[in-house]
N, C-alpha and C positions, 0 to 999 in steps of 0.2 A: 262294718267290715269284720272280717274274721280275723284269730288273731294272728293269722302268718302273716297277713299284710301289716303296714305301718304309711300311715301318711302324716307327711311334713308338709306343714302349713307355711309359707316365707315369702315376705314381698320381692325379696332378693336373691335369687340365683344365676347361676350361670347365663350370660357373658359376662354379667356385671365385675368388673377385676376387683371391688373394694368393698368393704364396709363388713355386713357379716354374710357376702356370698360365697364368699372361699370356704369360709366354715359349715355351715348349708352343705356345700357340695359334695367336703371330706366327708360330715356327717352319713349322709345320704347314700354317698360310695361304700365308706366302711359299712353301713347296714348293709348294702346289698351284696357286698361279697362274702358276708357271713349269712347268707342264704336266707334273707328277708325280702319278700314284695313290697317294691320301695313306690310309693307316687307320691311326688312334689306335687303341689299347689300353690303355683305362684303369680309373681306379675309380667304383662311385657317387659324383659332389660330395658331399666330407661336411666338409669344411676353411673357416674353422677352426673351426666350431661343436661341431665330434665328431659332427654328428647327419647321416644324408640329408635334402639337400634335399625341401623340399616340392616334392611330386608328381613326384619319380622313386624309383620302383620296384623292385624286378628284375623285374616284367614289363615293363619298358619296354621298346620295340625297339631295337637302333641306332638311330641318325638321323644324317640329313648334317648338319654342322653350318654356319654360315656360313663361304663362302669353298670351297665344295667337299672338305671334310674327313671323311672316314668315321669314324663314331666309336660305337667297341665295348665295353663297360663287364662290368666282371668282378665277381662278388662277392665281399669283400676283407674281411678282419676290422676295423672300426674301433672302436678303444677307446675305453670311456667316461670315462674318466682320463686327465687331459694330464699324465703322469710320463712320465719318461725310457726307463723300463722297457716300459709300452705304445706309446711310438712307436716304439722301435727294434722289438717286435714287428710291430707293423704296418706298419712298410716293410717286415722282411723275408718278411711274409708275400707281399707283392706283389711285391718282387725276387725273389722263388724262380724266378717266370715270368720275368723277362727274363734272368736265368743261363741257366733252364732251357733258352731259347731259341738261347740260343749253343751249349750243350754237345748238345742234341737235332742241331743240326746237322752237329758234326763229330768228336762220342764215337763213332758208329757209322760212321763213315770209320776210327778207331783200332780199334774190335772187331770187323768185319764186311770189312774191304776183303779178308784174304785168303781169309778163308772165301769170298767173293762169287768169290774170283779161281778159289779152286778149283771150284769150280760151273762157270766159264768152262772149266774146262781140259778139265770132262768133260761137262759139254751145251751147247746148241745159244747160243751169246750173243744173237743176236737174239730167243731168247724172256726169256733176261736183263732184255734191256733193255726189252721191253715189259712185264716185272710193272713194273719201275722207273716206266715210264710210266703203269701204272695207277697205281701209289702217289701219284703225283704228282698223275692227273685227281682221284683221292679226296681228297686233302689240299685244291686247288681248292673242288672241290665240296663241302667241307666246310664251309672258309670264309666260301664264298657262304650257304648256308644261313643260318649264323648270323647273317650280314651283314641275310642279309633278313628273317629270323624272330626273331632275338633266342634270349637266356634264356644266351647262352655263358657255360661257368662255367671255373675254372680248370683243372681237370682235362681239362676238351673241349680246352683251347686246349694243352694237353701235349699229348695224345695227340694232334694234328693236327700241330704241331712235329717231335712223334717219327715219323711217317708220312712226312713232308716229308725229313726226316734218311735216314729209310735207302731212299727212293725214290731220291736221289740217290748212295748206296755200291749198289744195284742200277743206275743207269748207267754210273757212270765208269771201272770195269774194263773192263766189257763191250764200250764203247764205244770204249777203246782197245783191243783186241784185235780188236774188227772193224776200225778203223782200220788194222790189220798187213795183214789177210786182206785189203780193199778195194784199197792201193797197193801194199806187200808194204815189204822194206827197204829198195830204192833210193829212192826218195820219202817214205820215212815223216816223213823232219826236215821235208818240207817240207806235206806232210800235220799233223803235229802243232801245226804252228806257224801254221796257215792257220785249224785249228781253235780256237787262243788265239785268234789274233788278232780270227775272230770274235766271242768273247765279249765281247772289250775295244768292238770296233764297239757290241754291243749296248749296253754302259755309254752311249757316247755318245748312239746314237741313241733307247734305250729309251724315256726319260723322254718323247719327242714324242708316238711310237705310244702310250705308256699314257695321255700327257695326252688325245689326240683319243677316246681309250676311256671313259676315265674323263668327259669332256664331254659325251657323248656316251649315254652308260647310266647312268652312275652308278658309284660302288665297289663296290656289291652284283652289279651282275649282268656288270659288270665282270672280275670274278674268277671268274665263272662262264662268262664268254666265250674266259679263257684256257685253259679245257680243251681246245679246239677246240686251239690250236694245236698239242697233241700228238697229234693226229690224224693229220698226212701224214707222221710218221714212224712212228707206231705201221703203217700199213697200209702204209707200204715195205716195212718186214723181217717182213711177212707173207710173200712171195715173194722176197726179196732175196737174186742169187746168192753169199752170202757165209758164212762159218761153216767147220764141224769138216768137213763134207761135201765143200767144194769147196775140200779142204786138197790139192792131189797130194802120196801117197807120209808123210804126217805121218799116222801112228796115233792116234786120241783114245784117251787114258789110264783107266784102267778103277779108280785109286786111291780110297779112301774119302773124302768129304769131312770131315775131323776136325777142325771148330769152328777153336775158338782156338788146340789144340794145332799148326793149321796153322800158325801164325804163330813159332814155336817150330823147327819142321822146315822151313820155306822157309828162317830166317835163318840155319841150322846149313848147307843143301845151296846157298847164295849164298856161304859162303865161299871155292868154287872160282874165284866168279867179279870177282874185283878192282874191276874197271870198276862192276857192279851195286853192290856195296860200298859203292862213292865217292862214288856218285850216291846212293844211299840216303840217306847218312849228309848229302848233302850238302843233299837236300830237304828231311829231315827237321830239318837242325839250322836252316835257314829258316823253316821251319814252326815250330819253338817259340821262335823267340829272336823272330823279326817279327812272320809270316804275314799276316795281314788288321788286327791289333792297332792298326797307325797310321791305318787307313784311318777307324777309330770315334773315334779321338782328332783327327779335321782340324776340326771347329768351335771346337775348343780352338784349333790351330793358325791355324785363319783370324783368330779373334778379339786371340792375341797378338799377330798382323803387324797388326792394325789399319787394313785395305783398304777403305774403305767399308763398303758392305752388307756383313754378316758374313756374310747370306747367299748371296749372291752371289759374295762371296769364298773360302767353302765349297763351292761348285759348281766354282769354277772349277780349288780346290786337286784335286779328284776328278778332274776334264777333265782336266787336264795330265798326271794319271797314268798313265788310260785312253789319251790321244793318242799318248803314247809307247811303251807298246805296240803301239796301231796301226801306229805309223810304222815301228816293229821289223818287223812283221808284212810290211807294203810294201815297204818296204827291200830286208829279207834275201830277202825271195822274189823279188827285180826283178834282185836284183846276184850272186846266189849265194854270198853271204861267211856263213861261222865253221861251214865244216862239221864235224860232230858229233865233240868231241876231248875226253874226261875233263879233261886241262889246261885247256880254253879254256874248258870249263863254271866251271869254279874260280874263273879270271882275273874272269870276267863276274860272277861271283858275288861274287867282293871289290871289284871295282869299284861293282856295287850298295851294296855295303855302307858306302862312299867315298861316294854320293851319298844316303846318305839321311843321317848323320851330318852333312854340308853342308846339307841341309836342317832338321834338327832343330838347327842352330847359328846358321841364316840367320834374320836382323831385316829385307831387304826384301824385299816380296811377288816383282817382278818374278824376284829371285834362286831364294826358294821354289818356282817356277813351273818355273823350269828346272831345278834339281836333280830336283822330283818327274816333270817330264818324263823326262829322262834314268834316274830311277828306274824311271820302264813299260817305257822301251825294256832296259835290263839285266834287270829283272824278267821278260818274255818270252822273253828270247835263251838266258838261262841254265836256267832251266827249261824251256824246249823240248828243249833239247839235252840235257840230263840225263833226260828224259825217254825222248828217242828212243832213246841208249846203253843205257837200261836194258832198252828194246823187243829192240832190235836184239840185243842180249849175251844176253839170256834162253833158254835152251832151251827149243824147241818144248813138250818135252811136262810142261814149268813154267810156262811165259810170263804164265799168268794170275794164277798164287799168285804171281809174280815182280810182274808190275806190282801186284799188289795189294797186297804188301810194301812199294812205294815209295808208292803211297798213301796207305797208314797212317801212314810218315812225312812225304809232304809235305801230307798235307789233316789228316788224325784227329790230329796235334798240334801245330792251329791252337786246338784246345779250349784251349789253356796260352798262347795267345800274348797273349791280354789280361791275363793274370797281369805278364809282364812289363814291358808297356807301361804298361797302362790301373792296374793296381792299385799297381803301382812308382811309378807319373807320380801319381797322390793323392799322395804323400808326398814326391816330391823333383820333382815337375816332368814335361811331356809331352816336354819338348825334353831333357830330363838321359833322363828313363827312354828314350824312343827313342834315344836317344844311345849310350848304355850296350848297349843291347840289339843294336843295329849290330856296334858296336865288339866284344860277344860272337860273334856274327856272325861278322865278318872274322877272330878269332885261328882261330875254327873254321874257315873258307874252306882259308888258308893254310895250317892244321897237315894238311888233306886232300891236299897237294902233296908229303908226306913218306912216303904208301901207295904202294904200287907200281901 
């Protein structure tokens, strides 16, 4: 999804009067009237009588519910027996989907990134990136469908996850490697980082454009409107002078594409190269010790600083992260500072690591706000720049299997990062497990300052 939408996963919503449906609801309301495309994914009301409510069905359709809320109901095993034994079945029969939902998005960034890479090395990437593009219109227009026709069952909403997942390991190679070919290496840091920072733009400004969307059509056809928007890039790199062709003097390589066994043979043929090494090892120890894991735990976060609206104070902990980014983005491309150095990638990266451990320690909001500030702007600087080294160090006639190596470590094992946060943080706490998990973090940063 893009990021004006937001979908709530919950076996329990509305009619349900108890348990955490009311809270769901408000949730779900509050986002929408602060201009977010909201779609619930839930179960038939069946809580707590054990029975479906009367007169809903599984023929029933979606329906808006009040407050401008999209709401899509799954058919979910409920048990006739209130034992211990058939509840925990019947939650994890409906948690399977919202796992399933994490891991469909960035299991196939860990199995697929170098194979995808090696595709890049030996055809055309802007056709790459338009299968990618189609995966994505289909998953859309998937959604819509259901949105509007009903009857989604659990296994439709896998498979539309898992289309989603590797639409996206079908762009992000591709697209940095056209990224090479379009500025080449003298501007790539500043190319790479132009391209962060707009994503971060879009955190901020997304929510507006999806709210006027969503007011506007509705969440069904809504989602159906955002196919459009990969349209003027799918019909660029129809003619787009860029790729394997308008490479001068670089041969495309004529090597077999071999699966997973790539990923094996890239990591054996990168130990010539130090720099790629460092950077690898350094995304990826980011990706499993953090990655996105704090981002799912900030309503926890909001609710322990105790800021007003919980809600509101949840938007704003996401703002500040996104803002600093941006500000990175503006910044570094206004003043020309921290060009691309293996050490300075490091430094930035433990300094990250310093400011999120501040934040997972801080009791006032105002405090909270500026550590996760300061946390986008290192979170951008650092990954950029480890990014770019890896571009720039890669040899030509690798480059693809190479970024696709660091892919797998800095995206494909974010699938492990709610392990350490979100499942750590049940049993000792969101501020000890992100704490912890930093602090992992940081011994790894600095033991990377001991490679050559």
């Amino acid at each position: 999804m893009p990021v004006s939408d937001a979908l709530l996963v919950t076996q329990y919503y509305w009619p349900e009067p108890i348990g955490s449906a009311p809270f769901c609801v408000d949730l779900a309301e509050w986002m929408a009237r602060h201009r977010q495309r909201v779609t619930v994914l839930t179960s038939f009301p069946h809580y707590p009588n054990r029975e479906m409510y009367l007169g809903q069905s599984l023929e029933d359709r979606p329906r808006v519910a009040a407050g401008g809320v999209g709401v899509m109901r799954l058919r979910n095993w409920h048990p006739r027996r209130a034992t211990a034994l058939h509840r925990i079945l019947s939650e994890a029969h409906f948690l399977a989907l919202g796992g399933f939902a994490i891991l469909s998005h960035w299991l196939p960034f860990l199995l697929f990134s170098v194979a995808v890479g090696a595709l890049t090395d030996r055809f055309d990437p802007r056709r790459i990136i338009q299968c990618g593009m189609a995966l994505f219109i289909t998953a859309s227009l998937g959604w819509g469908y259901f949105f509007i026709f009903g009857g989604l069952e659990m296994w439709q909403a896998m498979v539309l996850l898992l289309i989603h997942g590797c639409a996206g390991v079908l762009w992000q190679t591709p697209n940095q490697m056209l990224l090479y070919d379009i500025v080449g290496p003298e501007d790539l840091m500043s190319a790479v980082r132009l391209n962060a920072t707009a994503r971060y733009l879009g955190v901020l400004v997304g929510p507006g454009v999806g709210g006027v969307i969503m007011l506007t059509l509705g969440p069904a056809y809504g989602i159906v409107l955002n196919t459009v928007f990969y349209l003027p890039l799918v019909l660029w790199l129809v003619r787009a002078p860029y790729g394997p062709r308008f490479r001068p003097g670089v041969a495309r390589p004529h090597r077999a594409v071999r699966g997973l066994a790539d990923i094996v043979h890239t990591a054996r043929e990168i130990t010539a190269h130090p720099v790629i090494v460092t950077m690898t090892l350094l995304g990826g120890a980011a990706s499993f010790f953090i990655g996105s894991g704090y981002s799912a735990q900030m309503p926890g976060f909001a609710q322990d600083l105790g800021r007003g609206d919980p809600g509101l104070a949840y938007s704003m902990l996401l703002a500040a992260d996104a803002a600093g980014a941006l500000a990175a983005g503006i910044l570094l491309e206004s003043t020309g500072l921290l060009r691309p150095r293996p050490r300075s990638a490091i430094a930035l990266a433990a300094v990250w690591c310093l400011t999120l451990i501040g934040f997972a320690l801080a009791t006032s909001y105002p405090l909270a706000l500026v550590f996760l500030f300061g946390a986008g702007f290192l979170e951008l600087s650092f990954n950029a720049m480890a990014q770019t080294l890896v571009q720039i160090e890669a040899p030509p006639a690798m480059r693809g299997r190479v970024i696709g190596l660091f892919n797998m470590a800095s995206l494909g094992l974010r699938a492990f990062s709610g392990i350490s946060i979100g499942v750590l943080g049940s049993f000792i706490g969101i501020h000890w497990s992100l704490g912890l998990a930093a602090a992992a973090m940081l011994i790894t940063a600095l033991s990377l300052f001991s490679l050559p």
